[in-house]
PASEBA-1860 file (N, C-alpha, C; in nm, 3 decimals):
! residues 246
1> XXXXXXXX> 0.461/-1.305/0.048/0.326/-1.251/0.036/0.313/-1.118/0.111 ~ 0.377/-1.143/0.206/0.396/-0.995/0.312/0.418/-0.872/0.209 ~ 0.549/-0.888/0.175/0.642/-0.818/0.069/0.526/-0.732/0.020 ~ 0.452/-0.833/-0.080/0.392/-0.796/-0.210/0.261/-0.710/-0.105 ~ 0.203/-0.791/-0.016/0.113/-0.648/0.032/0.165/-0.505/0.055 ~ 0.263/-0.492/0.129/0.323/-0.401/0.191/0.384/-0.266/0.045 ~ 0.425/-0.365/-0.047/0.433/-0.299/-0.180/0.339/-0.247/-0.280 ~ 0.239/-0.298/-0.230/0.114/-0.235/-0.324/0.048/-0.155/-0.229
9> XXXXXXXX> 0.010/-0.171/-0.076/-0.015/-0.057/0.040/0.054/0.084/-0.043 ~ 0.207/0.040/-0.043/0.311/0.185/-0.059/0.242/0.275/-0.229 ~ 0.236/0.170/-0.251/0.175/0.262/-0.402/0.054/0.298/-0.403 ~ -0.025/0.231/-0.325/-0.128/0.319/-0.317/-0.156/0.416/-0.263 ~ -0.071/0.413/-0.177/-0.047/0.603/-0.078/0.022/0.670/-0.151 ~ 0.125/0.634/-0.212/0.199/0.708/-0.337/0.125/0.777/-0.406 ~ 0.029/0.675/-0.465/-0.058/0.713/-0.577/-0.120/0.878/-0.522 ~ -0.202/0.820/-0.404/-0.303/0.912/-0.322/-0.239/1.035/-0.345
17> XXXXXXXX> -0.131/1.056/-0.262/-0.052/1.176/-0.241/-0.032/1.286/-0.376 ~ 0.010/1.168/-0.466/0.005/1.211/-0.584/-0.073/1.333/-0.651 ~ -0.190/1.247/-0.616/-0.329/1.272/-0.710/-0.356/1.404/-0.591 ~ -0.355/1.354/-0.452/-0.379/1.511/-0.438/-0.314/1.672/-0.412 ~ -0.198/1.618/-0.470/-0.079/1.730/-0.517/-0.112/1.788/-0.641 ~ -0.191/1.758/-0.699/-0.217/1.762/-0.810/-0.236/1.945/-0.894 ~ -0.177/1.994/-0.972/-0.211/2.142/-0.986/-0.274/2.189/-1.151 ~ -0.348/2.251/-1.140/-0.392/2.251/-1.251/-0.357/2.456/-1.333
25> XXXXXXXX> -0.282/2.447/-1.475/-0.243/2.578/-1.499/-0.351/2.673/-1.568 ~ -0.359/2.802/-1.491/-0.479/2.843/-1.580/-0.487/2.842/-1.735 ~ -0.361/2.851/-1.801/-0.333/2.864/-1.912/-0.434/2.711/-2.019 ~ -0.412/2.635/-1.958/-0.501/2.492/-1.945/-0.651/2.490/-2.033 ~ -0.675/2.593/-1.920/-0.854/2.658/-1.926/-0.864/2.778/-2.000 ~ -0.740/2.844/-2.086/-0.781/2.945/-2.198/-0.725/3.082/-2.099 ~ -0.733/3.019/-1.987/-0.625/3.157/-1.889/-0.540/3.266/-1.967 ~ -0.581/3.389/-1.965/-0.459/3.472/-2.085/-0.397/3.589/-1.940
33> XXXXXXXX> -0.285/3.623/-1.960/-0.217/3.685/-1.906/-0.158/3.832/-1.955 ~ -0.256/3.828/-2.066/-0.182/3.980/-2.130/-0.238/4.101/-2.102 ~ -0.360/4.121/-1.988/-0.369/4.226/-1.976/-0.523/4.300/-2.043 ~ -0.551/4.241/-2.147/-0.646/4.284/-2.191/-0.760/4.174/-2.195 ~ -0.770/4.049/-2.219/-0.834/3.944/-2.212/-0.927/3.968/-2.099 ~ -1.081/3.925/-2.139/-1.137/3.874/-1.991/-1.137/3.769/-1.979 ~ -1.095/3.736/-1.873/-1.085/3.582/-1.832/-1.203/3.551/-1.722 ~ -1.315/3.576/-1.727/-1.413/3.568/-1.611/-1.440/3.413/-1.626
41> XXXXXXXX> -1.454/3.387/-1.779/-1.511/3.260/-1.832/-1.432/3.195/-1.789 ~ -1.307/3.145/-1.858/-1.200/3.059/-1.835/-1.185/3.015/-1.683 ~ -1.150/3.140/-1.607/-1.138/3.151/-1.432/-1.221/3.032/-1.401 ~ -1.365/3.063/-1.426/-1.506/2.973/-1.343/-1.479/2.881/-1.481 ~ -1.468/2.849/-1.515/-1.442/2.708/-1.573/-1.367/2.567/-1.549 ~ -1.247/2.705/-1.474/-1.100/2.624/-1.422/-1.112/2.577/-1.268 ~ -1.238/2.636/-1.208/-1.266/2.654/-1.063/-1.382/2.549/-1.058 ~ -1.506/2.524/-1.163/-1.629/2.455/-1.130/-1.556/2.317/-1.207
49> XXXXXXXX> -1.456/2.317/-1.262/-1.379/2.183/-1.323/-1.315/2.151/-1.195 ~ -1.240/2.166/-1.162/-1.155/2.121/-1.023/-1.265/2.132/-0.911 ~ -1.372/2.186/-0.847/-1.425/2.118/-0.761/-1.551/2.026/-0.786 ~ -1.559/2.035/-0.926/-1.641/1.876/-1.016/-1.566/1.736/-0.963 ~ -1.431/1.758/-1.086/-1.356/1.641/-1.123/-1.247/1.605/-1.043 ~ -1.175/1.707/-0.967/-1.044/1.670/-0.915/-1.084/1.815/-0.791 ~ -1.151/1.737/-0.711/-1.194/1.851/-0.569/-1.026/1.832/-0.485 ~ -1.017/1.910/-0.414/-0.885/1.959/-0.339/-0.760/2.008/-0.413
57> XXXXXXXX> -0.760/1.995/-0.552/-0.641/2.021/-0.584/-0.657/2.195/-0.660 ~ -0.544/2.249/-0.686/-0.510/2.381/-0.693/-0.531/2.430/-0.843 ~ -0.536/2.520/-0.829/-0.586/2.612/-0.990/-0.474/2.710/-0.970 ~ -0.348/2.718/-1.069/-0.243/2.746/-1.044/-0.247/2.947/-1.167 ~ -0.212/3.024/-1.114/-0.229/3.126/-1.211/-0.016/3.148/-1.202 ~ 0.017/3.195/-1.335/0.141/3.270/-1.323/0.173/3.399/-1.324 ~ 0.282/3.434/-1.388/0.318/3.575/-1.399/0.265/3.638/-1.506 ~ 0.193/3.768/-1.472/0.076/3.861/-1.561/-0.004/3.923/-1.531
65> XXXXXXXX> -0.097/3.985/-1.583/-0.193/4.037/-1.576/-0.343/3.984/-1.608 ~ -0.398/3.959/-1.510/-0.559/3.874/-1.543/-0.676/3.966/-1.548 ~ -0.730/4.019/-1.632/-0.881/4.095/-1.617/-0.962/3.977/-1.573 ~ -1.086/4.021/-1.488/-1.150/3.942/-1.468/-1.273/4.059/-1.433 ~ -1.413/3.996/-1.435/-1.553/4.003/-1.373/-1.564/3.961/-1.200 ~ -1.707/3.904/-1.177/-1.695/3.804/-1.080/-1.693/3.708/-1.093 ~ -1.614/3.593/-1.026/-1.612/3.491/-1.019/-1.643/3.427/-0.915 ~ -1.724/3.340/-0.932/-1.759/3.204/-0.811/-1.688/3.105/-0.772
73> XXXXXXXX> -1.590/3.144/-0.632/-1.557/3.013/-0.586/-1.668/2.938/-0.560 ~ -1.540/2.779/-0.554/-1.656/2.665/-0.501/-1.576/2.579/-0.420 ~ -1.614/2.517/-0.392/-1.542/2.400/-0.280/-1.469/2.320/-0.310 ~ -1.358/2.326/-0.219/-1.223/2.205/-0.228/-1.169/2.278/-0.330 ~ -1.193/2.390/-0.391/-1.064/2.428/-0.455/-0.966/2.565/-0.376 ~ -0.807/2.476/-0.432/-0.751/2.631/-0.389/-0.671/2.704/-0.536 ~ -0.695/2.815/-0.477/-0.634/2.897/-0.636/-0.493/2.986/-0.574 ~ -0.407/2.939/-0.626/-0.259/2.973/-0.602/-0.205/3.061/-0.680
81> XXXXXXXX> -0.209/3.215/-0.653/-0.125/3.307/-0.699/0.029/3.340/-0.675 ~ 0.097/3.331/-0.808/0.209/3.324/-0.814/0.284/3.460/-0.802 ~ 0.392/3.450/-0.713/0.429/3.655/-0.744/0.464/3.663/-0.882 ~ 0.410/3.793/-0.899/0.408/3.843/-1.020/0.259/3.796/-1.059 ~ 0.159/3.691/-1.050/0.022/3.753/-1.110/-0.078/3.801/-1.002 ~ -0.117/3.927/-1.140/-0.205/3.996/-1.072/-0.337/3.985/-1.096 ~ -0.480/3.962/-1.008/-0.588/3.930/-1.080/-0.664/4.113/-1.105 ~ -0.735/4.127/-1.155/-0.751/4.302/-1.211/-0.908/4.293/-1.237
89> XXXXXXXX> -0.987/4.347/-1.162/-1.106/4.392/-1.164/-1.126/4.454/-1.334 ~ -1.228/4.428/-1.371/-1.292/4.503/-1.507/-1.336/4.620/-1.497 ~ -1.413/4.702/-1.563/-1.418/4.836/-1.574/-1.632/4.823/-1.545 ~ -1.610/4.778/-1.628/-1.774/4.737/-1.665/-1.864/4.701/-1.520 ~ -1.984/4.779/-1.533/-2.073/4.756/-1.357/-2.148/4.615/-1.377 ~ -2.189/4.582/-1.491/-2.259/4.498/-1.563/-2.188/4.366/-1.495 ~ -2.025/4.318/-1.547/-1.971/4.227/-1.515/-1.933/4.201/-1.348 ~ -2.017/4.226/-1.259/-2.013/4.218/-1.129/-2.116/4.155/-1.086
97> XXXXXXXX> -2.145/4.076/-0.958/-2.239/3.978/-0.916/-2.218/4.041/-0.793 ~ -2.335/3.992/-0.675/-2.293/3.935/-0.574/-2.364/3.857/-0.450 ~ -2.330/3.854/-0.287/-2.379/3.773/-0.231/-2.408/3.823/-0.144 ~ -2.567/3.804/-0.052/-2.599/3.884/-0.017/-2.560/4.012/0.043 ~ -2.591/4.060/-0.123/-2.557/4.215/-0.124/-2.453/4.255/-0.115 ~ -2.345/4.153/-0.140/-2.218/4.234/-0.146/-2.143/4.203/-0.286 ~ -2.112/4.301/-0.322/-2.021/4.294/-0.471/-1.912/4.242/-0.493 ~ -1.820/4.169/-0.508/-1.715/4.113/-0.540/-1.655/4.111/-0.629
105> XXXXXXXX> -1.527/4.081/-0.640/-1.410/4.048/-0.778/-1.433/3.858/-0.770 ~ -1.419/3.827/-0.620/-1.432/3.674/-0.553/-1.568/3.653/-0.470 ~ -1.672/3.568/-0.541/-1.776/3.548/-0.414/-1.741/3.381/-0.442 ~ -1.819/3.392/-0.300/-1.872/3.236/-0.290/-1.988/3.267/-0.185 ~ -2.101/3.131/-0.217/-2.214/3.092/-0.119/-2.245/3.032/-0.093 ~ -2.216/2.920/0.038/-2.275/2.807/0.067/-2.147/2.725/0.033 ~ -1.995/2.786/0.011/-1.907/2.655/-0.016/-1.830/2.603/0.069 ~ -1.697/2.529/0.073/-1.676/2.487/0.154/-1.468/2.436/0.165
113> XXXXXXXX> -1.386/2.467/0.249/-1.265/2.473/0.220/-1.275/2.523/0.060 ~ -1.210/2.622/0.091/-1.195/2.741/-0.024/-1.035/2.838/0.057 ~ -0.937/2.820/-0.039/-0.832/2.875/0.005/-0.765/2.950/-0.156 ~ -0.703/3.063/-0.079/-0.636/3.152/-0.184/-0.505/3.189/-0.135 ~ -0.426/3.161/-0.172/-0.260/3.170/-0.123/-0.186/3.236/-0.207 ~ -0.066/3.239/-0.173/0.066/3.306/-0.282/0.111/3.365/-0.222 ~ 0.181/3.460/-0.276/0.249/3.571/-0.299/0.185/3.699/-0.419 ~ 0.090/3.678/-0.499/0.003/3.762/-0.616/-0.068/3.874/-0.532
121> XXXXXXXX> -0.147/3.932/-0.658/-0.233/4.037/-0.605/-0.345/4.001/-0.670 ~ -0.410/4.064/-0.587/-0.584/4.101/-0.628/-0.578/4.238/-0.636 ~ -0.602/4.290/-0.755/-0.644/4.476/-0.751/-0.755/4.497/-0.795 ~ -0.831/4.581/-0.739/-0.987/4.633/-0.756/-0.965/4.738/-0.912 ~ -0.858/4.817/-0.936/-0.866/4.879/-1.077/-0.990/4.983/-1.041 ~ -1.012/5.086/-0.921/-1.090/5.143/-0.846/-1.106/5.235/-0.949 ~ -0.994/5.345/-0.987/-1.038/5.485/-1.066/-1.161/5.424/-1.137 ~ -1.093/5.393/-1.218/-1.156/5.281/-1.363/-1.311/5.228/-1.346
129> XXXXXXXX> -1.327/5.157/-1.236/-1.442/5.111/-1.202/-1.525/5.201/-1.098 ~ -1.448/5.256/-1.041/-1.572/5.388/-0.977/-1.646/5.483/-1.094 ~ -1.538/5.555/-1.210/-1.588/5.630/-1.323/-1.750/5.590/-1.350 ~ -1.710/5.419/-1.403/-1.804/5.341/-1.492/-1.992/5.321/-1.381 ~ -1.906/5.312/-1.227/-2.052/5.305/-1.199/-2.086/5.428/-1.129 ~ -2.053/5.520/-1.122/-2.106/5.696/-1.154/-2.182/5.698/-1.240 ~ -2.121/5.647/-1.400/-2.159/5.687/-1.507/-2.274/5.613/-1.483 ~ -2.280/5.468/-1.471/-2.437/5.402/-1.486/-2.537/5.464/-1.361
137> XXXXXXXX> -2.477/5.519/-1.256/-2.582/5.592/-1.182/-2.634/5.684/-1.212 ~ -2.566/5.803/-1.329/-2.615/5.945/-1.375/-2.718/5.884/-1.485 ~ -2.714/5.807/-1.541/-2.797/5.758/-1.627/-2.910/5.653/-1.620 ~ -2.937/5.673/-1.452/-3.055/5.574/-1.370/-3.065/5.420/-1.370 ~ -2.937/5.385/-1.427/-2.901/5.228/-1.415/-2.901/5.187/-1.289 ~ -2.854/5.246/-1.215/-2.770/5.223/-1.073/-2.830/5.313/-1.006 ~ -2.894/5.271/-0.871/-2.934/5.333/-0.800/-2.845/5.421/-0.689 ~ -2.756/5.361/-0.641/-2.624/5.429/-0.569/-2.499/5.370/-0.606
145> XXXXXXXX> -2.411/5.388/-0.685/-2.271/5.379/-0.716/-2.212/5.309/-0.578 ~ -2.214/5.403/-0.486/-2.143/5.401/-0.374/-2.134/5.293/-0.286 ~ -2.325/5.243/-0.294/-2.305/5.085/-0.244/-2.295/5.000/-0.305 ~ -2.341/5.021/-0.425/-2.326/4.879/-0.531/-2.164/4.841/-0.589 ~ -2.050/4.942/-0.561/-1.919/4.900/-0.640/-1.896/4.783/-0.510 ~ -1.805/4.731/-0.621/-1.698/4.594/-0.592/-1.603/4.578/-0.461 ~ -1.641/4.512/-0.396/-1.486/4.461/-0.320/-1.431/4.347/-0.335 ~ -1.292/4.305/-0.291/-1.215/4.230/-0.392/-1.273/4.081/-0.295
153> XXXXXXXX> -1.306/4.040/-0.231/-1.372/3.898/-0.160/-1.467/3.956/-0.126 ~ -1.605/3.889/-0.125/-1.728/3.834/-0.038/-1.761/3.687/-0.073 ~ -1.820/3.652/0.111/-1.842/3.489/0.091/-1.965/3.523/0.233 ~ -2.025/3.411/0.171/-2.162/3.422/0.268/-2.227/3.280/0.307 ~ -2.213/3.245/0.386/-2.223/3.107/0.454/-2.188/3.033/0.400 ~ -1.978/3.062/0.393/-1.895/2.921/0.381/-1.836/2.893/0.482 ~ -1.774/2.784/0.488/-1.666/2.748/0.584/-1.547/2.672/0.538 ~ -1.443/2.687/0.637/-1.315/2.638/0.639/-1.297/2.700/0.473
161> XXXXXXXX> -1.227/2.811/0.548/-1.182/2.924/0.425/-1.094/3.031/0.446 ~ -0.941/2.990/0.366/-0.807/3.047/0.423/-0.794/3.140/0.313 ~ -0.714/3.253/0.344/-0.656/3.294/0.252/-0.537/3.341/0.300 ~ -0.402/3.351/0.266/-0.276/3.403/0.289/-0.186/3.406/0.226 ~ -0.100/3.529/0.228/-0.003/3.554/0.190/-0.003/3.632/0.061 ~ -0.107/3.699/-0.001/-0.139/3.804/-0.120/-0.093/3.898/-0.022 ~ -0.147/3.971/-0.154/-0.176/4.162/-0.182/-0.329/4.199/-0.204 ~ -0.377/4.276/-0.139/-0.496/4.305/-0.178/-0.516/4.452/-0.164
169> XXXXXXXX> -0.511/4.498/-0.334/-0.490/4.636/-0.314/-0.604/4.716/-0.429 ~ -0.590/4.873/-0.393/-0.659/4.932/-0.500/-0.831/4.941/-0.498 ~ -0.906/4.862/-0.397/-1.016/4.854/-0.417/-1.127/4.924/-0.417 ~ -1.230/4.944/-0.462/-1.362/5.034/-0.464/-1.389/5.069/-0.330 ~ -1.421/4.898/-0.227/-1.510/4.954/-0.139/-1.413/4.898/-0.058 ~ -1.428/4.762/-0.024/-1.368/4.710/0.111/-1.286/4.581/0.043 ~ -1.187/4.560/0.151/-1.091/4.423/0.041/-1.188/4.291/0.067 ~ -1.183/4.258/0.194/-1.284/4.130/0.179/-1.412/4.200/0.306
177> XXXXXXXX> -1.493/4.129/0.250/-1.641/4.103/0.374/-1.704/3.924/0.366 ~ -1.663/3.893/0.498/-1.793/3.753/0.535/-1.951/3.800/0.621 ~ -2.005/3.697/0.585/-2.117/3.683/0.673/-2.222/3.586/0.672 ~ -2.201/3.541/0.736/-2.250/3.382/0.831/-2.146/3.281/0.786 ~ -2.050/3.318/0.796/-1.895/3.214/0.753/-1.837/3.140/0.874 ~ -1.801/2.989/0.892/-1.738/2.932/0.994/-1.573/2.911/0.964 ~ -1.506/2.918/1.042/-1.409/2.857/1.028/-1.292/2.984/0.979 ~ -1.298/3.083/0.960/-1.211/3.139/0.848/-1.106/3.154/0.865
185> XXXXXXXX> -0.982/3.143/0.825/-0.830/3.210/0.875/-0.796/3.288/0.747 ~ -0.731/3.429/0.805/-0.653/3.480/0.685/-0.494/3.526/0.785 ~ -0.436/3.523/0.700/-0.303/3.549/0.750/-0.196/3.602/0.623 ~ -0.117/3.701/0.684/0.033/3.731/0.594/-0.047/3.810/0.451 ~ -0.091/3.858/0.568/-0.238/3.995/0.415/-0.169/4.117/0.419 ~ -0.114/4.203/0.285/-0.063/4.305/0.281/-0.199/4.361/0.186 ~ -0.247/4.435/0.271/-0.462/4.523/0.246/-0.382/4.677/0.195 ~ -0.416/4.740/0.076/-0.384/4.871/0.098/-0.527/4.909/-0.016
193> XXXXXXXX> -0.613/5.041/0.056/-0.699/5.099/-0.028/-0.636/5.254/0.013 ~ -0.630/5.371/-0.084/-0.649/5.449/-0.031/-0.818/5.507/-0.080 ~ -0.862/5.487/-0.091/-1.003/5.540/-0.168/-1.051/5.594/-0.074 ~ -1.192/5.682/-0.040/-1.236/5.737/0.080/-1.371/5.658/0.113 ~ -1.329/5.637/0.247/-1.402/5.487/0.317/-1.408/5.359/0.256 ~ -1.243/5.379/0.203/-1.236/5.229/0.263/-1.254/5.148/0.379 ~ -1.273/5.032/0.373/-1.306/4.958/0.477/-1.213/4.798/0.458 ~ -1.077/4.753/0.529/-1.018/4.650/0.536/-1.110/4.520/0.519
201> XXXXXXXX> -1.128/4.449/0.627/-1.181/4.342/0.655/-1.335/4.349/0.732 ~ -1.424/4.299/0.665/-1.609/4.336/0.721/-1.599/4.181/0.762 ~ -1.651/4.152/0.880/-1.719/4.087/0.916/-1.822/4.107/1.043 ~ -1.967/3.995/1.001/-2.078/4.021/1.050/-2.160/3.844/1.077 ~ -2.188/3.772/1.147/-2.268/3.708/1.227/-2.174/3.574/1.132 ~ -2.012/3.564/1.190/-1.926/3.497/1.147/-1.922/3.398/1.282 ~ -1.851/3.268/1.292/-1.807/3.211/1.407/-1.654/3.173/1.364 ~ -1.541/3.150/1.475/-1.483/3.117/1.472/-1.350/3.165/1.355
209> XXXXXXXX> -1.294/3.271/1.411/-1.227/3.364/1.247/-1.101/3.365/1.363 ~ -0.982/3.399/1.259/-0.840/3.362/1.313/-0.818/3.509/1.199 ~ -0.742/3.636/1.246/-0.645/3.720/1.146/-0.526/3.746/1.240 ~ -0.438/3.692/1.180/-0.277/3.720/1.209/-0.182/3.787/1.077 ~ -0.099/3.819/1.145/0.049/3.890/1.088/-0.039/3.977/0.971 ~ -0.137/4.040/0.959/-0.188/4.105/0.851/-0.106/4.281/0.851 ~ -0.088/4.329/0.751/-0.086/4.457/0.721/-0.200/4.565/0.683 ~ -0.232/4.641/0.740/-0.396/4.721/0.675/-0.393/4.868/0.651
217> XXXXXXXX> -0.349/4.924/0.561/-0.373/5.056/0.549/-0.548/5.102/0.427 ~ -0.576/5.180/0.486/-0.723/5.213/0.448/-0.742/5.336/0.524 ~ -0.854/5.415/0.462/-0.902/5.523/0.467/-1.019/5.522/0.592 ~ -1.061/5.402/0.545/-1.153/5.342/0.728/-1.155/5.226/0.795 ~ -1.189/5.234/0.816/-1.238/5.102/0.975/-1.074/4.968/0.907 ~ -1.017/4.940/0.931/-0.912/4.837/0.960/-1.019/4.715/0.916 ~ -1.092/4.700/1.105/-1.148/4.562/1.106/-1.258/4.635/1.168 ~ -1.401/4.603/1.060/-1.495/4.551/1.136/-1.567/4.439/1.154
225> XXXXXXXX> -1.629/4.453/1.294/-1.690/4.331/1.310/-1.816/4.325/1.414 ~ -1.901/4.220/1.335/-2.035/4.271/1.439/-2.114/4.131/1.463 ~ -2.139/4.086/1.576/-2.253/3.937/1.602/-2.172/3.871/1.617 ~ -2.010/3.874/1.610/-1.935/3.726/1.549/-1.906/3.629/1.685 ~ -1.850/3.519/1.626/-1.847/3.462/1.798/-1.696/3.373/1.770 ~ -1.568/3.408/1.878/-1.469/3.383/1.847/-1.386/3.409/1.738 ~ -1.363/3.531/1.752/-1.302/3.624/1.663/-1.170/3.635/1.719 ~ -1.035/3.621/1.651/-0.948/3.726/1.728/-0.848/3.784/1.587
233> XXXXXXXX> -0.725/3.873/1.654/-0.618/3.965/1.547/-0.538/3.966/1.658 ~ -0.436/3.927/1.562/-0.302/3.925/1.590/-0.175/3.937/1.514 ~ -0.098/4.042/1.568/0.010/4.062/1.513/-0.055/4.155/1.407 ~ -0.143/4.226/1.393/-0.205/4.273/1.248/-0.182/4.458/1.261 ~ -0.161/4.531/1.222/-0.076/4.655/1.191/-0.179/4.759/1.086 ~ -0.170/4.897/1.148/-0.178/4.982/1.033/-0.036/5.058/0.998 ~ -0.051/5.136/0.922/0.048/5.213/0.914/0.122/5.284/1.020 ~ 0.066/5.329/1.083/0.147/5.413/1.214/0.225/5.334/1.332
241> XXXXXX> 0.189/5.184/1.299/0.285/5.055/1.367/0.204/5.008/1.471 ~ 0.042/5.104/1.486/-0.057/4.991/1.613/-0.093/4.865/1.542 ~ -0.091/4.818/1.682/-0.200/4.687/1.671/-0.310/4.716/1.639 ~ -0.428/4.628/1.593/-0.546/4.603/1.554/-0.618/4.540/1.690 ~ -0.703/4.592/1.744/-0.796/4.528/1.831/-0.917/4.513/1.817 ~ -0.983/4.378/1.842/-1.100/4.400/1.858/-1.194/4.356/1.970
END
């Protein structure tokens, strides 16, 4: 009788482990990789399905090229970029959202363990998308271009929220900005904008943030940060081989 408990215990942790190894391929959710496709839909389909039905497990992208809008993370999911895919900002001012007040390729608000890993990139596709919101500002759509373009993350009161080991390059304004976020770690970040005033990493009335081994080249500020409480950088670099302090 022992036996037989001890044998069905094992499979049921089996099972567990299983289920939360679990990865799901964008291709799955209509995911296209060729470059021209928008995948804004598919993306938040593949993201509000996995933290619906199967919360903690991964939304897997491969090798390619992804256009995308904004998209809304949500909780308990992580989205795993593979080297070689790249996610690619759209052209269009229209297909952009964001959270308070900040523009994104990635928002989230109010979610919760939210992680983005790999080896992939995130590219802002800046020429392209600066042109387009000029153009909607000369034509009184847009009130300032300058503040309203895209950066490639904003998240605004989430927590326990990693990201490591991308590329985050090419962008309009700034690569990521938090604010009122707990918990955050990013690590093994290779940041490159050259655009004028760029801005690396924004954060503002954050608690508890961890940046290590990061790389940051940009046109401005590395790291800012303002209100936050338990902040630190480490190991994190611009080009000329300083440290990052804050």
């Amino acid at each position: 009788m022992k036996t037989i408990k001890i044998l069905i215990s094992l499979a049921i942790i089996c099972q567990s482990v299983s289920v939360s190894a679990k990865q799901y391929y964008g291709s799955v959710f209509g995911i296209r990789s060729d470059g021209e496709t928008i995948n804004t839909g598919s993306l938040q389909k593949a993201i509000d399905y996995i933290s619906t039905e199967s919360p903690g497990d991964t939304l897997t992208i491969w090798v390619g090229r992804y256009l995308t809008g904004s998209v809304q993370l949500k909780s308990n999911v992580t989205i795993m970029l593979n080297e070689g895919a790249i996610i690619v900002g759209v052209t269009s001012a229209y297909d952009y959202e964001n959270v308070n007040g900040n523009s994104a390729i990635f928002l989230a608000e109010g979610q919760e363990n939210i992680k983005i890993t790999g080896k992939g990139v995130i590219e802002g596709n800046s020429r392209n998308v600066a042109e387009q919101y000029k153009a909607q500002e000369e034509k009184g759509y847009i009130k300032s271009a300058e503040t309203a373009k895209p950066s490639l993350i904003a998240m605004d009161k989430c927590k326990n929220v990693s990201v490591n080991g991308i590329m985050l390059q090419d962008f309009c304004k700034n690569a990521q900005v938090y604010t009122n976020c707990s918990n955050v770690s990013l690590d093994s970040l290779i940041i490159t904008g050259t655009n004028a005033n760029n801005k690396g990493l924004i954060f503002k009335n954050n608690s508890d943030v961890k940046i290590s081994d990061c790389y940051i080249q940009t046109s401005g500020t590395p790291i800012e940060s303002s209100d936050n409480k338990n902040i630190s950088a480490s190991r994190t670099i611009t080009p000329d081989g300083s440290e990052v302090k804050l």
